[in-house]
C-alpha positions as CSV (number, residue, x, y, z in Angstrom):
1,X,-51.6,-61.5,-37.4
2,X,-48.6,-59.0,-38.3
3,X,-51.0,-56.1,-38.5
4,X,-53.0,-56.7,-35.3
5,X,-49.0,-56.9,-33.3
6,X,-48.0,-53.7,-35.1
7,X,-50.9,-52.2,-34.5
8,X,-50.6,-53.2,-30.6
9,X,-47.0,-52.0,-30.3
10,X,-48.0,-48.9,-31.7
11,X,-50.7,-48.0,-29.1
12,X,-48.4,-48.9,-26.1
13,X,-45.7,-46.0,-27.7
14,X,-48.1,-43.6,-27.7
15,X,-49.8,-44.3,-23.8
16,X,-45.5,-44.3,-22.9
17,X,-44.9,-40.9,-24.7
18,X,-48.0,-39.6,-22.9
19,X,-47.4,-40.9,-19.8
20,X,-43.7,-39.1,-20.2
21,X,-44.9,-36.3,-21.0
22,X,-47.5,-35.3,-18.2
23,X,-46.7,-34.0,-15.1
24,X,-47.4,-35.6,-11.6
25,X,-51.1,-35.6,-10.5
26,X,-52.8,-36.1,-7.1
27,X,-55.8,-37.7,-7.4
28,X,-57.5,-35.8,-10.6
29,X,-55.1,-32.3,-9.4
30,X,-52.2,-31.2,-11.6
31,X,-49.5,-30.3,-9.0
32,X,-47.6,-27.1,-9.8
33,X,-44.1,-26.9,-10.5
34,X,-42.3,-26.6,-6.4
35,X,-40.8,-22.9,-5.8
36,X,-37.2,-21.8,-5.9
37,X,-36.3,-20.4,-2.2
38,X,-34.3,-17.1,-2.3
39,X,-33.4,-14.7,-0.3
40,X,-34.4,-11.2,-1.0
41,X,-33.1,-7.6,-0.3
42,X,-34.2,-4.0,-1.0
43,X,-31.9,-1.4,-2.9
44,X,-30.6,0.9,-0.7
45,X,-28.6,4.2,-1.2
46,X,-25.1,4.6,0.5
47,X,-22.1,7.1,0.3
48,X,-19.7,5.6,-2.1
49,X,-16.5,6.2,-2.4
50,X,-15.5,7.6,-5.6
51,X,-11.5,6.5,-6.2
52,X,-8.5,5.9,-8.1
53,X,-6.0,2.8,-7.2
54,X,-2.4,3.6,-8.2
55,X,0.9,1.2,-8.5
56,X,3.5,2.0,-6.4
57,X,6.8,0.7,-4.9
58,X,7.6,0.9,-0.9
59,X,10.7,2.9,-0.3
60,X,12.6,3.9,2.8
61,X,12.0,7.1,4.2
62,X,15.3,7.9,4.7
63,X,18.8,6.0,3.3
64,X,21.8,7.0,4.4
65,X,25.3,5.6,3.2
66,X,28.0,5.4,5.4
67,X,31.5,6.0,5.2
68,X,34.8,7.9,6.3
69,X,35.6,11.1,4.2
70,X,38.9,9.8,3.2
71,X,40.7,6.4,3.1
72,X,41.6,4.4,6.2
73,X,41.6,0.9,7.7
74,X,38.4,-0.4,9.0
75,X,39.7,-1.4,12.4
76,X,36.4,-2.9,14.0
77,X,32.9,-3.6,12.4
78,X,30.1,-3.5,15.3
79,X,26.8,-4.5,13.2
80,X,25.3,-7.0,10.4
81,X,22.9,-6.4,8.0
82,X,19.6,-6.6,9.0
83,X,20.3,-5.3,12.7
84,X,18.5,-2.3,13.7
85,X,20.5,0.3,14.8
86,X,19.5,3.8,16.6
87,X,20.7,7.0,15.6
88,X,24.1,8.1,16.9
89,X,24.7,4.5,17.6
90,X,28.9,3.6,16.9
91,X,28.4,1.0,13.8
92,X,32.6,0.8,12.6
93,X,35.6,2.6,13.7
94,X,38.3,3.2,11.6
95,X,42.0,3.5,11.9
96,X,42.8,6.2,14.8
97,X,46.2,7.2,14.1
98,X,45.5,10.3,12.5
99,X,42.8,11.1,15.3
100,X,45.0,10.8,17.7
101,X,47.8,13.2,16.3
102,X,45.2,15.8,16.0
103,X,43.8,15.3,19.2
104,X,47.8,15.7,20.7
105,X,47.8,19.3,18.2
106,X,44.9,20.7,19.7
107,X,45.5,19.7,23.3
108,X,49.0,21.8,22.4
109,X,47.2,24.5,20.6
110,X,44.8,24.7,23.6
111,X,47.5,25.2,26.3
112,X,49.2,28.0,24.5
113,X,46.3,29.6,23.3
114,X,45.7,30.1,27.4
115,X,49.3,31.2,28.0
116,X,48.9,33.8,24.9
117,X,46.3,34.9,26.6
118,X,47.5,35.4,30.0
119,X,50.4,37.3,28.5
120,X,48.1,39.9,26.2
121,X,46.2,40.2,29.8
122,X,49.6,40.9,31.2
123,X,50.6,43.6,28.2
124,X,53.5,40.9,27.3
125,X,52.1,40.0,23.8
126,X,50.1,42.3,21.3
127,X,46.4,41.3,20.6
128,X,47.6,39.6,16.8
129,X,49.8,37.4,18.6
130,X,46.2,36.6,20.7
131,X,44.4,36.2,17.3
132,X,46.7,34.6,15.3
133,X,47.0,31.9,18.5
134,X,43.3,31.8,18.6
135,X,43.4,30.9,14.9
136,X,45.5,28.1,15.5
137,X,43.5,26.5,18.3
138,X,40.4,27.1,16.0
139,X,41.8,25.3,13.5
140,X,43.3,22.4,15.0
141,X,40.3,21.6,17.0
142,X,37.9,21.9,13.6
143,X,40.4,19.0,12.1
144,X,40.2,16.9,15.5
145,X,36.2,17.4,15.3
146,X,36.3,16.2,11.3
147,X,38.7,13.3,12.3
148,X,36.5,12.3,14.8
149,X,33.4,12.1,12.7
150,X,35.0,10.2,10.0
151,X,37.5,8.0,12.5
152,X,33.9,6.7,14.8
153,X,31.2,6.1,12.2
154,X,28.0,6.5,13.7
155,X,24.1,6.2,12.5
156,X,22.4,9.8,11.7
157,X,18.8,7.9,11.5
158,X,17.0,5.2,13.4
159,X,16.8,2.4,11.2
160,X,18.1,-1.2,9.7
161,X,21.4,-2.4,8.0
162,X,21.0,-3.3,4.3
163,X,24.3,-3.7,3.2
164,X,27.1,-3.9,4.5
165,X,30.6,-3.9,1.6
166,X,33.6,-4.5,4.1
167,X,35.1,-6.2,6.7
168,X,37.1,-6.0,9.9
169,X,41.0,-5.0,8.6
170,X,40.0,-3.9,5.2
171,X,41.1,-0.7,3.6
172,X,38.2,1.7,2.5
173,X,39.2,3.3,-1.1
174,X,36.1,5.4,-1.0
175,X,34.3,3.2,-3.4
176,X,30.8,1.9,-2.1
177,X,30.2,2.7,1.6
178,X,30.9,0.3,4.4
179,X,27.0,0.6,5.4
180,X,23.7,1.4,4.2
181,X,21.3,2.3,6.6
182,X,17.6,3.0,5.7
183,X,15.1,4.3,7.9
184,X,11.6,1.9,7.6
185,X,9.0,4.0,10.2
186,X,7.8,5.3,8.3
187,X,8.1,4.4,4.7
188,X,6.6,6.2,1.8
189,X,5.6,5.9,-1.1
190,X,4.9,7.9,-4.4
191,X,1.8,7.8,-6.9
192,X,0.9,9.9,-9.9
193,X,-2.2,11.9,-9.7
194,X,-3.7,12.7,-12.6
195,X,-3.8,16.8,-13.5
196,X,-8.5,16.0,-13.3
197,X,-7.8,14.7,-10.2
198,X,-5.2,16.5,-8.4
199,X,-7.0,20.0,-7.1
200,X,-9.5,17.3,-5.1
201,X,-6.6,15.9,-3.2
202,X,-4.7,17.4,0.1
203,X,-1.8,17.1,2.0
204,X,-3.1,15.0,5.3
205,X,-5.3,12.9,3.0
206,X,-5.9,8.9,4.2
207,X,-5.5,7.1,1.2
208,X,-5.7,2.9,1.6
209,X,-2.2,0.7,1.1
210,X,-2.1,-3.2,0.3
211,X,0.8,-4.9,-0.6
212,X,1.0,-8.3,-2.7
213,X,2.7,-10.0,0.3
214,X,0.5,-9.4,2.6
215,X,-2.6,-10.5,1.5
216,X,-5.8,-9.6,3.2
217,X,-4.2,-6.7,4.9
218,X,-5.1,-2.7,4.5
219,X,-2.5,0.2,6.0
220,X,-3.9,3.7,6.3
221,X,-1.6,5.9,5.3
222,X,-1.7,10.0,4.8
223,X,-0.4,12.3,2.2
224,X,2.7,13.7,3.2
225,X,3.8,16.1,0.2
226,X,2.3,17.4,-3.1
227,X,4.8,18.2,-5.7
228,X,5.1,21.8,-6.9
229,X,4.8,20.6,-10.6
230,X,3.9,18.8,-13.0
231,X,4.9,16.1,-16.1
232,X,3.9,17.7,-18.9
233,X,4.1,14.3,-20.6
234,X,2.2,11.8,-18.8
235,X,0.2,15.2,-17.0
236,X,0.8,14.0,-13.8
237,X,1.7,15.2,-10.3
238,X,4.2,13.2,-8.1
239,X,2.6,12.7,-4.8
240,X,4.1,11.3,-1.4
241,X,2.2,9.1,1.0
242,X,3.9,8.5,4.1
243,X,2.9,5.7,6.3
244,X,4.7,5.1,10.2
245,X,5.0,1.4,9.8
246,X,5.3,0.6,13.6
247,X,5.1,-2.8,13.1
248,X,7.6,-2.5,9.8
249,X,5.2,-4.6,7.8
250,X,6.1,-3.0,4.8
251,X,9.2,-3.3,3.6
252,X,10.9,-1.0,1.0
253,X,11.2,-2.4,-2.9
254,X,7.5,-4.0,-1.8
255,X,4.6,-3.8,-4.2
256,X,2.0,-2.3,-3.1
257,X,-0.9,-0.7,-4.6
258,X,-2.4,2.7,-3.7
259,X,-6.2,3.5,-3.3
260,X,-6.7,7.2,-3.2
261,X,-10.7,8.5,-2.5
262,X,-11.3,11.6,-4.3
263,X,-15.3,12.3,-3.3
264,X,-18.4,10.9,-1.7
265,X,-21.2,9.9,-4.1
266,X,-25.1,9.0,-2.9
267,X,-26.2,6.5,-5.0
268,X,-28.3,3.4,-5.2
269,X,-26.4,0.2,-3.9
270,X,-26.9,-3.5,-4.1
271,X,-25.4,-6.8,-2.3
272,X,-22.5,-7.9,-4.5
273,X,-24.1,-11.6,-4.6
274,X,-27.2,-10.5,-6.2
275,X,-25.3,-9.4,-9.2
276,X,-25.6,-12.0,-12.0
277,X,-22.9,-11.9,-15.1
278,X,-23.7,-13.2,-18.5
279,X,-21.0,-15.4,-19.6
280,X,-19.5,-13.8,-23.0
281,X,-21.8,-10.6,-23.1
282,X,-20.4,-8.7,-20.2
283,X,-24.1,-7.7,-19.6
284,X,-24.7,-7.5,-15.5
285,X,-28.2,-8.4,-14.8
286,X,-29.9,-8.6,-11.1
287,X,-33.7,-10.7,-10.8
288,X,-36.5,-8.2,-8.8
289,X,-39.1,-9.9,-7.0
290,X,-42.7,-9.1,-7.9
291,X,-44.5,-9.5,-4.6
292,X,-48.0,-9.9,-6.5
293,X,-47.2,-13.5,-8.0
294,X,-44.0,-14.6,-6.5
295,X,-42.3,-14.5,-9.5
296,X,-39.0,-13.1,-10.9
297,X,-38.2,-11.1,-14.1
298,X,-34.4,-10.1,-14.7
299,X,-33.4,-6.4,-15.0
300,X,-29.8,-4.9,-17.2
301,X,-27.8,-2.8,-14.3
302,X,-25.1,-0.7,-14.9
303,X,-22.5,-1.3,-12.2
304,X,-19.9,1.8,-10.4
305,X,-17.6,1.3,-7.8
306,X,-17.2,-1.8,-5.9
307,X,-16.9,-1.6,-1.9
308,X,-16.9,-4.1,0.7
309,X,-19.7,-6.7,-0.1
310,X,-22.0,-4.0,-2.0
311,X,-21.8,-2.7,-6.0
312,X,-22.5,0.7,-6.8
313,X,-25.8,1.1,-9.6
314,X,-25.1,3.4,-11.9
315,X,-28.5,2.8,-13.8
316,X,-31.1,-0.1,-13.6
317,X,-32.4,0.0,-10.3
318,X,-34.4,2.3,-7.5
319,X,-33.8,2.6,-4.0
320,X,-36.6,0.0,-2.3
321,X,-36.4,-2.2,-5.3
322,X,-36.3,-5.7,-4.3
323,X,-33.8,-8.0,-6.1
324,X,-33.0,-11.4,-5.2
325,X,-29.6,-12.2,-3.7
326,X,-28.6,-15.9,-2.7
327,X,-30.1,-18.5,-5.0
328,X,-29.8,-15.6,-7.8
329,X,-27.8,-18.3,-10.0
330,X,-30.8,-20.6,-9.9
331,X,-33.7,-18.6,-11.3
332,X,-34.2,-17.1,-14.9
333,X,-37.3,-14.7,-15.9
334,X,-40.4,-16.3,-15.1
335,X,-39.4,-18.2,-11.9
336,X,-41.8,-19.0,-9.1
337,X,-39.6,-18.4,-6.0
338,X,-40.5,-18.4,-2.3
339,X,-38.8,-16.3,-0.2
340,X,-37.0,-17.4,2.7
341,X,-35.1,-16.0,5.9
């Protein structure tokens, strides 16, 4: 009785195991595995860009530091930090006693300079008494000018208050200056060129700017200036890009990173989604479509530059080659697919 249940159990493991491992039928019809859908593109060839990206810092075009020639008492402070202020615009006065003596000296100066004058026309006074009066009125309105200048502080540049060190009442002791002013449009900034890459570059170049703040966001900006020489330890050229900044997005002591094209390359280009990367190999591989059976059979590509939504090949593929792009991730060598729109 034992052996006839074993035996029984037996036979229904083995109809299980074979029922498991069959595939569905219709009727007496195996029914073939279903299609992966894909989409499909052809290789095409493209001019690529063939460039360098280069760290770099946003600086002001211009800074200028502000400040009386000599010590005096601020006697009125007219801006902040962070006002913009135009050039030849009054941003402190100082203390105008001495500004005002001079102005009294060459007033004085003036009006006998003109009655010296009158005399030597007259024959009353000989012409170095007229020179030596001259002199005089030369030199006391040079000191009024310079007294001037350093008495009514004004702005040599367009541009915005970044510090400021003093306040109304306080005596300057020609330490740090009462302003900084820095001129933002334009800014620049300065890369090192390579001594390979240098002779392809010129003075009115576009080069690309994008700053770590500002995500998502490109500035064209041009070379302004090619250094005259070069660092003969890194073998490098100092160059200056100069962007206007109208709408002073970029602000100096910014990040920003500088993408210089160098030459145009026709090669063989790709959608970026078609490319396929082999975790812990580094191998790039792309899947061409073969038309005759609907099937896919993965292909080693050798990627270049990357540029908008399309890769570079370097080697691998053909222009007209068709590789599959979305559903890429879902196929391996062998795979029926069925293409889709």
């Amino acid at each position: 009785m034992k052996t006839i249940l074993r035996t029984l159990l037996l036979a229904g493991c083995v109809a299980v195991a074979a029922s498991c491992g069959s595939k569905k039928t219709a009727g007496n019809q195996l029914v073939a595995d279903e299609a992966i859908p894909v989409h499909v593109a052809k290789a095409f060839t493209a001019n690529v860009p063939v460039s360098q990206t280069y760290s770099s810092t946003v600086q002001a075009f211009a800074v200028n530091n502000i400040a009386p020639q000599s010590s005096s008492r601020i006697q009125r402070i007219n801006v902040d930090v962070g006002d913009f202020v135009a050039k030849g615009q009054i941003l402190a006065e100082m203390d105008k006693v001495q500004l005002n003596q001079a102005k009294l000296k060459m007033v004085n100066d003036s009006t006998e300079y003109s009655r010296v004058r009158s005399l030597y026309e007259e024959g009353g006074v000989s012409k170095s008494d007229l020179d030596a009066m001259k002199l005089a009125y030369d030199v006391s309105r040079s000191s009024y000018q310079n007294l001037l200048e350093n008495s009514i502080l004004r702005s040599p540049i367009s541009g915005v208050v970044t510090a400021r060190n003093y306040d109304r009442g306080d005596m300057y002791s020609m330490g740090n200056p009462i302003y900084v002013v820095e001129q933002i449009t334009p800014v620049k900034l300065l890369v090192g060129i390579s001594e390979n890459d240098y002779t392809k570059i010129k003075k009115g170049d576009v080069v690309s700017i994008s700053a770590d703040a500002l995500p998502g966001k490109t500035f064209s900006g041009r070379i302004n200036k090619i250094y005259p020489t070069m660092s003969s330890n890194s073998h490098t050229v100092n160059v200056e890009i100069l962007y206007q900044n109208t709408e002073r997005a970029l602000r100096p002591g910014m990040y920003a990173k500088v993408r210089v094209d160098f030459a145009m390359n026709n090669s063989v280009c790709i959608p970026d989604e078609a490319v396929v990367k082999q975790q812990g190999s580094g191998v790039k591989l792309v899947y061409l479509y073969n038309s005759s059976d609907n099937t896919v059979s993965s292909r080693a590509v050798t990627l270049g530059t990357r540029f908008g939504d399309s890769y570079e090949i370097i080697e691998g593929l053909s222009e007209g080659d068709e590789i599959v792009t979305v559903g890429s991730a879902n196929v391996k060598d062998g795979s029926k697919v069925k293409v889709v729109e």
